[in-house]
KEPA-668494 format. One line per field, with one value per residue: x, y, z of N, C-alpha, C in turn; chain. Coordinates in pm, 1 decimal, padded with zeros to 6 digits. Last residue first. Example, Ala and Ser with C-alpha at 12.3 -4.5 7.8 and 13.67 -1.06 7.14 Angstrom:
<seros>
n_east = 01285.0,01319.0
n_north = -00225.0,-00569.0
n_up = 00708.0,00780.0
ca_east = 01367.0,01230.0
ca_north = -00106.0,-00450.0
ca_up = 00714.0,00780.0
c_east = 01290.0,01320.0
c_north = 00003.0,-00330.0
c_up = 00787.0,00780.0
chain = A,A
</seros>
This chain:
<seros>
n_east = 00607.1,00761.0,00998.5,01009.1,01141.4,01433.5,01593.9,01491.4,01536.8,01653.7,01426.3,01373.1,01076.5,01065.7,01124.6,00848.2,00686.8,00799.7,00756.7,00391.5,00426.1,00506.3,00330.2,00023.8,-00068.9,-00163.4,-00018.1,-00099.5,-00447.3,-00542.9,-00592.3,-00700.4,-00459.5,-00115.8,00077.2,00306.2,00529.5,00651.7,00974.7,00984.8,00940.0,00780.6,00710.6,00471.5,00297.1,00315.8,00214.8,-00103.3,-00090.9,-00074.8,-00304.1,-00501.3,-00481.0,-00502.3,-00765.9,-00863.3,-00600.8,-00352.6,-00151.3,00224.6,00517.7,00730.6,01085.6,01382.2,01664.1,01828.3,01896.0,01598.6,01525.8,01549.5,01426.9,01142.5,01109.1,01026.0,00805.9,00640.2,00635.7,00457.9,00262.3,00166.6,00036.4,-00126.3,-00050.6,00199.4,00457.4,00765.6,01024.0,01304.0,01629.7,01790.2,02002.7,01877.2,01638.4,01287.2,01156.1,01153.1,01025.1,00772.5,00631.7,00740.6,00534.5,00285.8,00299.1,00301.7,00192.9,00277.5,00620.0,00867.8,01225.3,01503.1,01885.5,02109.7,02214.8,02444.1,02363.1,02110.6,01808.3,01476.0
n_north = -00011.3,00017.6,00088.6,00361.2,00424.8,00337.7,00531.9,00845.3,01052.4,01316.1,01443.2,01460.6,01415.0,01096.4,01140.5,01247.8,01059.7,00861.7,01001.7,00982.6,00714.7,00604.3,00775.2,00886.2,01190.4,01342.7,01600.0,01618.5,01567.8,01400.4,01130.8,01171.1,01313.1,01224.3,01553.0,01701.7,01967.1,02188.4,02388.4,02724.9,02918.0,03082.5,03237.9,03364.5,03201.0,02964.4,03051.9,03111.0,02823.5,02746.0,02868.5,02739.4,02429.2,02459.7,02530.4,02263.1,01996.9,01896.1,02049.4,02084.6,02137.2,02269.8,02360.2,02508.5,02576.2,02914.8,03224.1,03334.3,03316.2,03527.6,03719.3,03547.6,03577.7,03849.7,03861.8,03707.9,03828.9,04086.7,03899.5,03615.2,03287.7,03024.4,02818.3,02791.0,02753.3,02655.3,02468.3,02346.8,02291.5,01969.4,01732.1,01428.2,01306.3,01284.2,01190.9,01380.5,01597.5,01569.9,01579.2,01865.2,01971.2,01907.0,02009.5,02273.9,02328.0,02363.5,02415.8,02429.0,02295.6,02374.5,02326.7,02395.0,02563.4,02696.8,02830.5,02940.5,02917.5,03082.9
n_up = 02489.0,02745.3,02705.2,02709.4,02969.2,02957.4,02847.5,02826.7,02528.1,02359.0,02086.3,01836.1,01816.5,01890.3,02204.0,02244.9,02167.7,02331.0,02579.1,02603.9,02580.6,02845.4,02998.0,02911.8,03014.2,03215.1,03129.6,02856.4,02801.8,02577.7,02467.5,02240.4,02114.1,02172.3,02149.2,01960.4,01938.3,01727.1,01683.9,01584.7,01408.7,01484.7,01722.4,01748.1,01616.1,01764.3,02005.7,01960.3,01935.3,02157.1,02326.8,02160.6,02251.3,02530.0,02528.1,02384.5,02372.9,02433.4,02580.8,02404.4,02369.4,02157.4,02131.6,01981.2,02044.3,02050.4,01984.1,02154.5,02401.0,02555.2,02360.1,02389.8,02654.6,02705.1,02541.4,02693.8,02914.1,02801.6,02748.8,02906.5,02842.8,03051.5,03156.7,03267.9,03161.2,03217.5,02994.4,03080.4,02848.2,02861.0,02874.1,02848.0,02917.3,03045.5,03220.4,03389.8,03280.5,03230.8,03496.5,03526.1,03332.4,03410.3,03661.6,03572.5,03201.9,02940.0,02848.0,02589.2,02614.7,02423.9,02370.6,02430.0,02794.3,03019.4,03288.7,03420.6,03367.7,03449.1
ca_east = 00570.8,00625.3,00989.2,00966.1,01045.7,01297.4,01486.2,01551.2,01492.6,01722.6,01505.0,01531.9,01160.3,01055.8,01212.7,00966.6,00657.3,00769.6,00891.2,00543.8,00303.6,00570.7,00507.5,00157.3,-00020.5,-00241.0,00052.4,00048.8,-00346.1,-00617.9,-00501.0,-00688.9,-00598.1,-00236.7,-00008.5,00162.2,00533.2,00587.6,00912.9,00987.2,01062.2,00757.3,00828.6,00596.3,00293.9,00325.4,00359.8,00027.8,-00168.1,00046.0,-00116.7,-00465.7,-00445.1,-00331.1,-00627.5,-00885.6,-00740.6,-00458.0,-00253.9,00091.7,00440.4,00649.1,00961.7,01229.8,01598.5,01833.0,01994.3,01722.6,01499.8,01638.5,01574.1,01193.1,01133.5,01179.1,00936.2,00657.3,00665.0,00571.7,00350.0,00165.9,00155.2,-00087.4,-00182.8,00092.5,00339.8,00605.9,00980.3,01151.6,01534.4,01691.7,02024.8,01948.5,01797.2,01428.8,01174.5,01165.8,01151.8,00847.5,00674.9,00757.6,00714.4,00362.8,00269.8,00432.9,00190.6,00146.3,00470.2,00765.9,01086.6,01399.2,01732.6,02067.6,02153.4,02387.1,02400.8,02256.6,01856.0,01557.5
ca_north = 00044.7,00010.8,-00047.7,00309.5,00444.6,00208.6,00379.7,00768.9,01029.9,01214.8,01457.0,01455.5,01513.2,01186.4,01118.6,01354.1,01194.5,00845.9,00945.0,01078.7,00776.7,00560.6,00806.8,00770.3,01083.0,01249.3,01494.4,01584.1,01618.5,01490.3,01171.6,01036.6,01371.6,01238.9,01412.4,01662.7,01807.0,02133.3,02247.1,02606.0,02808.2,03050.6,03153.0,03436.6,03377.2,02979.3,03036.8,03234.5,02920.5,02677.1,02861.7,02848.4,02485.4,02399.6,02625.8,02449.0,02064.3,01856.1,01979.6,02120.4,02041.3,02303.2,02291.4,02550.2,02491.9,02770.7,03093.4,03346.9,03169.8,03416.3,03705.9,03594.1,03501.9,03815.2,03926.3,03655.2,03702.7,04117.1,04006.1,03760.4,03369.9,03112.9,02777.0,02837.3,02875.7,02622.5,02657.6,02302.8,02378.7,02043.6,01860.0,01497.8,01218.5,01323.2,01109.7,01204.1,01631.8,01560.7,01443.3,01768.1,02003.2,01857.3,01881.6,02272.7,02343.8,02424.9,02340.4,02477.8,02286.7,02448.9,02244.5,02455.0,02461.1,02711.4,02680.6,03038.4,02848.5,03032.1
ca_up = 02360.9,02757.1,02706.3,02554.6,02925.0,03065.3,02781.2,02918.6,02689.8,02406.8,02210.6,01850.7,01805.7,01782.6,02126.2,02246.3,02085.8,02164.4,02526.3,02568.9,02468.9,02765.8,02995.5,02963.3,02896.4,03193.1,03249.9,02853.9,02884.1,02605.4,02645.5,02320.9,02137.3,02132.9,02243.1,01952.7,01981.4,01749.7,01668.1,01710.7,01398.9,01385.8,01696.5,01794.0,01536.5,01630.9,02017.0,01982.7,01807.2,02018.6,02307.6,02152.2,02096.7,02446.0,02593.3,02327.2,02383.0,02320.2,02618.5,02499.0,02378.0,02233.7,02143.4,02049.9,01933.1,02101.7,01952.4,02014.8,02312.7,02570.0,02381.5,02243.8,02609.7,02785.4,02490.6,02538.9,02938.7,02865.8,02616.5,02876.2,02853.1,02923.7,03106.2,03352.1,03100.6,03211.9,03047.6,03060.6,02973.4,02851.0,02940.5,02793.5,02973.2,02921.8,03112.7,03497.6,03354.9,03132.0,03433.3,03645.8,03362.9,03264.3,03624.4,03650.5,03374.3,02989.5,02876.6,02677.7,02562.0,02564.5,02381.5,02345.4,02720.3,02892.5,03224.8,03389.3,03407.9,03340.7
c_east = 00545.8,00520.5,00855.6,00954.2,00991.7,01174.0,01414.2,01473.6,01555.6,01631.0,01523.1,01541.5,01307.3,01108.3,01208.2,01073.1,00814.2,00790.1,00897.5,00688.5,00457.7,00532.3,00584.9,00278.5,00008.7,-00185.4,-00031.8,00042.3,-00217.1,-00497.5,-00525.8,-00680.5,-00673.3,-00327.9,-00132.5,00154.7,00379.9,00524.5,00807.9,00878.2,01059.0,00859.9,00790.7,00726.4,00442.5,00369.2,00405.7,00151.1,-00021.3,00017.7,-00056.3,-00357.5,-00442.1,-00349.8,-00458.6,-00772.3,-00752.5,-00594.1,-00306.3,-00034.5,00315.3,00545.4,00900.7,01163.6,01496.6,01691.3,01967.0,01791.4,01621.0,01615.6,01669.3,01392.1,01197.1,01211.9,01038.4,00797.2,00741.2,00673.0,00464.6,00279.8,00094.7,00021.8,-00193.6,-00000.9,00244.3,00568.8,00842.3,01117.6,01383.3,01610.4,01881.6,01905.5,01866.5,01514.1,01262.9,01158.2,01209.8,01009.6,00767.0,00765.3,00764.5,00530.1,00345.9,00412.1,00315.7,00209.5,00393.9,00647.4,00989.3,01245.9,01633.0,01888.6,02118.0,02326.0,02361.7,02313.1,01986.0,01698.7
c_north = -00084.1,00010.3,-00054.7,00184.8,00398.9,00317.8,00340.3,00621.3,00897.8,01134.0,01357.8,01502.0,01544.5,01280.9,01127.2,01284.6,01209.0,00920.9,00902.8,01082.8,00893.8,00654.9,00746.4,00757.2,00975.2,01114.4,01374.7,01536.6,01514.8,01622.0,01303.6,01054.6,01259.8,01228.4,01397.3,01528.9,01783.9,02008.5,02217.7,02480.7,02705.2,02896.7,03067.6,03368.8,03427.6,03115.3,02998.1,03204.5,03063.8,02765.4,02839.0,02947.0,02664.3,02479.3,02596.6,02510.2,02209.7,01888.7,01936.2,02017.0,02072.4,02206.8,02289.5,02415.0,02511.5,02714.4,02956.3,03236.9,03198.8,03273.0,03630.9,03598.7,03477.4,03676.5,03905.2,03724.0,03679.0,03952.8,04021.5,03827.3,03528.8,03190.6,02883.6,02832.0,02887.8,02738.9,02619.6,02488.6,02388.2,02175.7,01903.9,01660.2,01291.4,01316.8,01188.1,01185.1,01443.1,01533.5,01451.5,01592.2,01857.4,01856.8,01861.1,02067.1,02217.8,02463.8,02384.3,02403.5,02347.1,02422.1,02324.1,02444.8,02476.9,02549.5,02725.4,02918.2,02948.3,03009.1
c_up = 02285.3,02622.8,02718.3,02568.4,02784.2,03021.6,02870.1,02839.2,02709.0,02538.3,02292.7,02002.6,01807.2,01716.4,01938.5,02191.0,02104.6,02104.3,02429.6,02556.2,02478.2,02608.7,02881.9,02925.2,02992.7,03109.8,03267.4,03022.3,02868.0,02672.1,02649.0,02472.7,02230.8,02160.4,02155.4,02031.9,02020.0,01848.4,01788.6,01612.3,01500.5,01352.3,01612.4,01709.2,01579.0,01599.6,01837.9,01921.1,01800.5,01918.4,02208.5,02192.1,02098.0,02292.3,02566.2,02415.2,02387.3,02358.4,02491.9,02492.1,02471.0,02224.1,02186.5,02044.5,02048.6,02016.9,02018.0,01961.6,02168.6,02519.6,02432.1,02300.3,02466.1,02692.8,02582.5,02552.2,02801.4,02885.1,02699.9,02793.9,02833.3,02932.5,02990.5,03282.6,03180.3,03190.3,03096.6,03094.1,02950.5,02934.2,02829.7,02870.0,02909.0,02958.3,03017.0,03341.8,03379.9,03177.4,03346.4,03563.9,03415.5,03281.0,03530.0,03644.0,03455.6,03187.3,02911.8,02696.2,02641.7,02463.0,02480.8,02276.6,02539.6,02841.3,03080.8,03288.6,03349.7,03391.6
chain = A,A,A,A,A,A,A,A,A,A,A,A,A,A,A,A,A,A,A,A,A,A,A,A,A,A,A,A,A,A,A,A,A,A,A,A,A,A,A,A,A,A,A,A,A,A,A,A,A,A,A,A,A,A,A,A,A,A,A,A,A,A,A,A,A,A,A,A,A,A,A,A,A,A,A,A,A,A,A,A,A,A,A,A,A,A,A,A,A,A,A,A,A,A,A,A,A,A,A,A,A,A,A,A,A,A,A,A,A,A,A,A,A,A,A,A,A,A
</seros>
């Protein structure tokens, strides 16, 4: 996790997802990856350094995405959501242009030469 203060932290499945998401958002963001899941001990470092910042969470569209989002629901009841769609199955599978839709959706800032594809 990053010293910089940011107020934006979106979480992903895997270092892929990171990696593309990273080449299409244009605004200071901290990408958290999960590795596919999270442990209690992980959850609660995270709880204290999610406190005061805006949550999102964009995962796979399929059973190990939905049972993340399931958890990251119960923990953080307040994080915003970001849904690929079922179609693509996988966030690094999307097409860049599909996820710069979602995430600008969400109020997050990406880069235009991605949506020219829309």
């Amino acid at each position: 996790m990053n010293d910089s203060y940011v107020d934006k932290v979106l979480i992903v499945e895997g270092t892929s997802d990171k990696r593309k998401v990273k080449r299409i958002v244009k605004e200071p963001v901290e990408i958290i990856c999960t590795n596919g899941t999270i442990s209690i001990t992980k959850l609660d470092e995270l709880i204290d350094f999610l406190e005061d910042k805006d949550v999102y969470i964009l995962v796979d569209a399929d059973a190990a995405g939905e049972k993340l989002r399931k958890q990251f629901k119960r923990e953080f009841p307040e994080a915003e959501h970001i849904y690929i769609d079922r179609a693509y199955r996988e966030v690094a599978t999307a097409p860049e242009h599909h996820l710069a839709t979602v995430l600008l959706g969400a109020n997050i800032d990406v880069h235009t030469q991605f949506l020219e594809n829309c």
